[in-house]
C-alpha positions in Angstrom: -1.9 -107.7 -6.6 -3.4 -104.9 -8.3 -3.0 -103.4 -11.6 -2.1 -100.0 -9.3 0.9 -102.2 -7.9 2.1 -103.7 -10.6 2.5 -100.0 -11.7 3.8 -99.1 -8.6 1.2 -96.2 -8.2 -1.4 -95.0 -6.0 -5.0 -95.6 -7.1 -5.4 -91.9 -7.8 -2.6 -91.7 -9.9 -3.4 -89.3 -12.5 -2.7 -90.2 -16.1 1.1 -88.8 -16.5 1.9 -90.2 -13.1 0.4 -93.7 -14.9 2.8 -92.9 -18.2 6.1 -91.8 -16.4 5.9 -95.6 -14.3 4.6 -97.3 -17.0 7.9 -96.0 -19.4 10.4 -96.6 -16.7 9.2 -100.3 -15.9 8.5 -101.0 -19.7 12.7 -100.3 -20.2 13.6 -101.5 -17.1 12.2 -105.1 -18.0 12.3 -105.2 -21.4 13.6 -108.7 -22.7 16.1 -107.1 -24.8 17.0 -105.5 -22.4 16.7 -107.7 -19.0 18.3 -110.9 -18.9 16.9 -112.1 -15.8 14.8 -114.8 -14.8 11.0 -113.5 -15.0 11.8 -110.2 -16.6 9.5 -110.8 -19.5 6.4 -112.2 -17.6 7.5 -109.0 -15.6 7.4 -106.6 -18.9 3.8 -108.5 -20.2 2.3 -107.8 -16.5 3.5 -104.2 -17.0 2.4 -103.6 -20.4 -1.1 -105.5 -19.4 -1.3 -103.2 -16.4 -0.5 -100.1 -18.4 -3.7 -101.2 -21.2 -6.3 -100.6 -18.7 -4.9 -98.0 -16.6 -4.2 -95.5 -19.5 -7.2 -95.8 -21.1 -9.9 -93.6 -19.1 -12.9 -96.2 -19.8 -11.1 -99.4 -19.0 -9.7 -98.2 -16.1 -13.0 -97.0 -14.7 -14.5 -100.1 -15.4 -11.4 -101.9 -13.6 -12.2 -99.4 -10.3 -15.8 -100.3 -10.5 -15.6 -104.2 -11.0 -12.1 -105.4 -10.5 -11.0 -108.2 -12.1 -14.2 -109.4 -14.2 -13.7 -106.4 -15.9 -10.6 -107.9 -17.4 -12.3 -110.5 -19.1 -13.0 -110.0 -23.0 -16.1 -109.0 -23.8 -17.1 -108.1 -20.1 -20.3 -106.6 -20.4 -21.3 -104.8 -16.9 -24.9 -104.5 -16.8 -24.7 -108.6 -17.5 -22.6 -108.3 -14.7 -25.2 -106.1 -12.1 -27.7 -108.3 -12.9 -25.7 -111.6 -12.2 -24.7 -110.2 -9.0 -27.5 -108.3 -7.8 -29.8 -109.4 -5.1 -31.3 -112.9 -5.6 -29.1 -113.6 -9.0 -27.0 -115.8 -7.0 -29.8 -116.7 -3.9 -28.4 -114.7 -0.8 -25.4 -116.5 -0.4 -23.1 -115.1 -2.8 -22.1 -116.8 -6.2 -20.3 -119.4 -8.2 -17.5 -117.9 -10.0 -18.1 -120.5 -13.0 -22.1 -119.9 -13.0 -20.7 -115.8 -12.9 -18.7 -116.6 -16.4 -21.5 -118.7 -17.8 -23.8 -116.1 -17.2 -22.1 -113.3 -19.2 -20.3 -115.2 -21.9 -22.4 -118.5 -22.5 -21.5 -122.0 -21.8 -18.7 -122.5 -24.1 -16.6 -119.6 -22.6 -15.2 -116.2 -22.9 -14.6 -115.2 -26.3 -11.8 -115.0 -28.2 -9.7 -112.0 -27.6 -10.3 -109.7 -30.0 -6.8 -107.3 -29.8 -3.4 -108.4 -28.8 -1.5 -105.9 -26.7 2.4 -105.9 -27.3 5.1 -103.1 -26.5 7.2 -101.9 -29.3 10.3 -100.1 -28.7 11.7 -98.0 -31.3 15.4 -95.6 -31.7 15.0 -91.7 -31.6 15.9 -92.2 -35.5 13.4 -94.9 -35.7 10.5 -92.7 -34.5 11.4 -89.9 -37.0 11.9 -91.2 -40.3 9.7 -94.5 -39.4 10.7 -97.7 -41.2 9.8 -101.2 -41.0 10.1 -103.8 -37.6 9.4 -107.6 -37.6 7.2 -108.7 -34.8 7.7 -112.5 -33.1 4.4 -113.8 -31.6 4.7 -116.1 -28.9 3.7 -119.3 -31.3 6.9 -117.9 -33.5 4.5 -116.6 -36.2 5.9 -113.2 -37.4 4.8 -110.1 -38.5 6.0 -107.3 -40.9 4.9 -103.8 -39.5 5.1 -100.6 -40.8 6.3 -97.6 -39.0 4.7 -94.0 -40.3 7.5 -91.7 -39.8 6.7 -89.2 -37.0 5.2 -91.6 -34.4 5.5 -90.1 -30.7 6.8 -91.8 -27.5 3.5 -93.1 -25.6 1.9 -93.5 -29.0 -0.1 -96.5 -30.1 -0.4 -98.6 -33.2 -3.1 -100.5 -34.3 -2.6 -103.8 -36.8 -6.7 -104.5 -37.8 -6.6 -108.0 -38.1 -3.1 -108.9 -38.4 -3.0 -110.9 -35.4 -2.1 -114.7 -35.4 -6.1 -115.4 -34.9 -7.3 -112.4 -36.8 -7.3 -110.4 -33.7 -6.0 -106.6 -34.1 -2.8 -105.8 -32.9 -2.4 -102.8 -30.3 1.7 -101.7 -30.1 2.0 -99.4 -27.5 5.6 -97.3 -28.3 8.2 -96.6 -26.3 10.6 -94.3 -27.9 14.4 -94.1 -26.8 16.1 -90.8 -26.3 18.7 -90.0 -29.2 22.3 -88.4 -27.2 22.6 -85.1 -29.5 18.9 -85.2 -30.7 15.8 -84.0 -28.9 12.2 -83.4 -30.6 9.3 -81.2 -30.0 5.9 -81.9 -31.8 7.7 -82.0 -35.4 10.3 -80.0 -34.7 13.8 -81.0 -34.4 16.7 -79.9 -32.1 20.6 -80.3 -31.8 23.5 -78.6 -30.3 27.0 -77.8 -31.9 30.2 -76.9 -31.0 31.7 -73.5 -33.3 35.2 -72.7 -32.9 35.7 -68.7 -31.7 37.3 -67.9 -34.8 34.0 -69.5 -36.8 31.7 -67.4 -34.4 33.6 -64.3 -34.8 34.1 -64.7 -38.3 31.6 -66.8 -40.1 32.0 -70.2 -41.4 30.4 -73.6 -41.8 30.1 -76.5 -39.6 28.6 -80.1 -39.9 26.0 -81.7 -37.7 25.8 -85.3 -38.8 22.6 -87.9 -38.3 21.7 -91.2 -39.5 20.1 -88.9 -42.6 23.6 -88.0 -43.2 25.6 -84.8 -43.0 24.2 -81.5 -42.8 26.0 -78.3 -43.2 25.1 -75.4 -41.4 26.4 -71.9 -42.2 27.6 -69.3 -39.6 26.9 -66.3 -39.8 29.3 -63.5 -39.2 29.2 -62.5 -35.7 27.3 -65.3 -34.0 26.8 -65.5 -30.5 27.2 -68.6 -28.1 23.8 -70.2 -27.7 22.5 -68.7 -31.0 19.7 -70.8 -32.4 20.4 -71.4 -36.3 16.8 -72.7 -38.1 16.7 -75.2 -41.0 13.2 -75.2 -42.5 11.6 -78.6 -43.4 14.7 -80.0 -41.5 12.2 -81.6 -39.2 9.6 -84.4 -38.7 8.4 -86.3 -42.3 9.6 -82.8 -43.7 6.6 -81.3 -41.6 9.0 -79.1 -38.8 12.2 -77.9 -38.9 15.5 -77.9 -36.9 16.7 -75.7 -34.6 20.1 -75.8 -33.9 21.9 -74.0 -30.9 25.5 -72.9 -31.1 27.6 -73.8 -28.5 30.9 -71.6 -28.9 33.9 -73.1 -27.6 37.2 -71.7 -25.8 40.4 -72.9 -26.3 41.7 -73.7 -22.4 45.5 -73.2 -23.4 46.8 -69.9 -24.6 50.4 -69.3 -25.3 51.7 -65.6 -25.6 50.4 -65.0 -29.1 47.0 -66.1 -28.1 46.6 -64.0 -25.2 47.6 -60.8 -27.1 45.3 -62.1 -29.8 42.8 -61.5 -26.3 43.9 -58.5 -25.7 43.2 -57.2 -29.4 39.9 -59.0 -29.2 38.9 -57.7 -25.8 39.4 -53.9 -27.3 36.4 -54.7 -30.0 34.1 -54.7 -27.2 32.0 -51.6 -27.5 31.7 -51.5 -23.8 34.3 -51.7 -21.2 35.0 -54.6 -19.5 37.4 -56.1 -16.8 41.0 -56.0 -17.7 42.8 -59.2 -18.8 45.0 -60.3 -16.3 48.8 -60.7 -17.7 
C-alpha cells in the first residue's frame, strides 16, 4: 500500500485535496475519538502518510524513490550510485548491502524528529494554552500553545523529544458551534428581539473569555454586522458579529395591530397585512 492509499488519494492529488483527506481520516481515527481495534495504528499510518505527502520535497522524493526514501537520513545521490549500473553487478541488489551502503554498517540513524498529531478546541487554537503530550514509553511532555495557531498548522519542539529528537505536531483544530475564524478575525451570530432592533438595546454573546455585551444600535437591520475592535485573535483582529433578528411566531390581537402600526412606518408601500 501506498502513502497515496493510505490517504485515499490519487497520486496527482494536489496539496488541498492531500489536506481535506488527511483532516477527515486524522478525526475519523483519532484514539480519543475511535475506540476500535487498530484505530491508532490506523491514525499513526495516516499522520505518517500525511508527513511526506504535504511537504513538497518529501513527497517528490517519495515519487522518485519510493520507500528508501522513507528512511532517515536517505540521501539520494548515495542512492543512484548504489543502484546504478554495475553497483549491484547486473543482477539487481541486496536490500541489506542497499542500507549498508547509504547509512554504514551499524544502521540507519537515529530519527532525528518525531511526528505526532495534536488536536486542539476552536477556544484552544485562539487563546493557546498548555497540553501534556504522552510518548509511547509513557514519558510526558509539557507543550506550549502560542495563541493564534491555525488548523493544518505545525509545531516544532527542538529537542524535546524522549531521545533528543525534535518534535513535529501537526494540528488539527476543531470547529467551535457559534464561533468561526478568519486569519485573526473573529465571527459570531446573535439572535435580537424586534423590539431591540427597532429600538436599540444590548445583548450578550458569551465565550469561554466570558460575556461580552454588544450594543444595538437604534434601527438595526437583520443581518447587520456589529464590529468589536481587538475582539479578535491574541488581540490582533477583531469580531464581527451578525445580527440575526428574530419574529415572534404567535401573535394575539394586540400584536397584530401592533403590525399594523409598524407596517405604516414603512416609507414605501408594501403588501397589506392579512386580518
Amino acid at each position: 500500500m501506498t502513502l497515496y492509499d493510505t490517504l485515499g488519494v490519487p497520486r496527482d492529488a494536489d496539496a488541498d485535496a492531500i489536506k481535506k483527506a488527511y483532516r477527515r481520516l486524522a478525526r475519523e481515527w483519532h484514539p480519543d475519538r475511535n475506540k476500535s481495534p487498530g484505530a491508532e495504528e490506523r491514525f499513526k499510518a495516516v499522520n505518517a502518510a500525511n508527513e511526506v505527502l504535504s511537504d513538497p520535497a518529501r513527497r517528490a522524493l517519495y515519487d522518485r524513490y519510493g520507500e528508501a526514501s522513507l528512511q532517515q537520513g536517505f540521501d539520494p545521490d548515495a542512492f543512484e550510485r548504489a543502484t546504478s549500473r554495475g553497483g549491484f553487478g547486473h543482477q539487481g541488489f541486496d536490500v541489506d548491502d542497499l542500507l549498508s551502503g547509504l547509512f554504514g554498517r551499524q544502521g540507519p540513524p537515529r530519527p532525528r524528529e518525531l511526528h505526532a498529531t495534536l488536536e486542539l478546541d476552536f477556544w484552544g487554537a485562539v487563546e493557546g494554552g498548555e497540553r501534556q503530550l504522552t510518548f509511547a514509553d509513557g514519558n510526558t511532555l509539557r507543550v506550549r500553545i502560542p495563541a493564534g495557531v491555525k488548523d493544518g498548522g505545525r509545531l516544532r519542539l527542538a529537542g524535546r523529544g524522549p531521545r533528543g529528537e525534535d518534535v513535529v505536531l501537526g494540528l488539527v483544530v476543531l470547529p467551535d458551534p457559534q464561533f468561526t475564524r478568519e486569519a485573526d478575525d473573529l465571527h459570531a451570530r446573535v439572535e435580537v428581539t424586534i423590539g431591540t432592533a427597532l429600538l436599540g438595546g444590548r445583548v450578550s454573546l458569551d465565550s469561554p473569555r466570558g460575556r461580552t455585551w454588544l450594543r444595538v444600535p437604534e434601527g438595526s437591520q437583520n443581518g447587520q454586522v456589529l464590529r468589536l475592535r481587538g475582539k479578535g485573535v491574541a488581540g490582533r483582529g477583531d469580531l464581527f458579529v451578525t445580527l440575526d433578528v428574530r419574529l415572534p411566531t404567535h401573535l394575539d390581537d394586540a400584536a397584530r395591530e401592533a403590525v399594523r402600526v409598524l407596517e405604516a412606518a414603512y416609507s414605501r408601500p408594501s403588501e397589506t397585512v392579512a386580518a
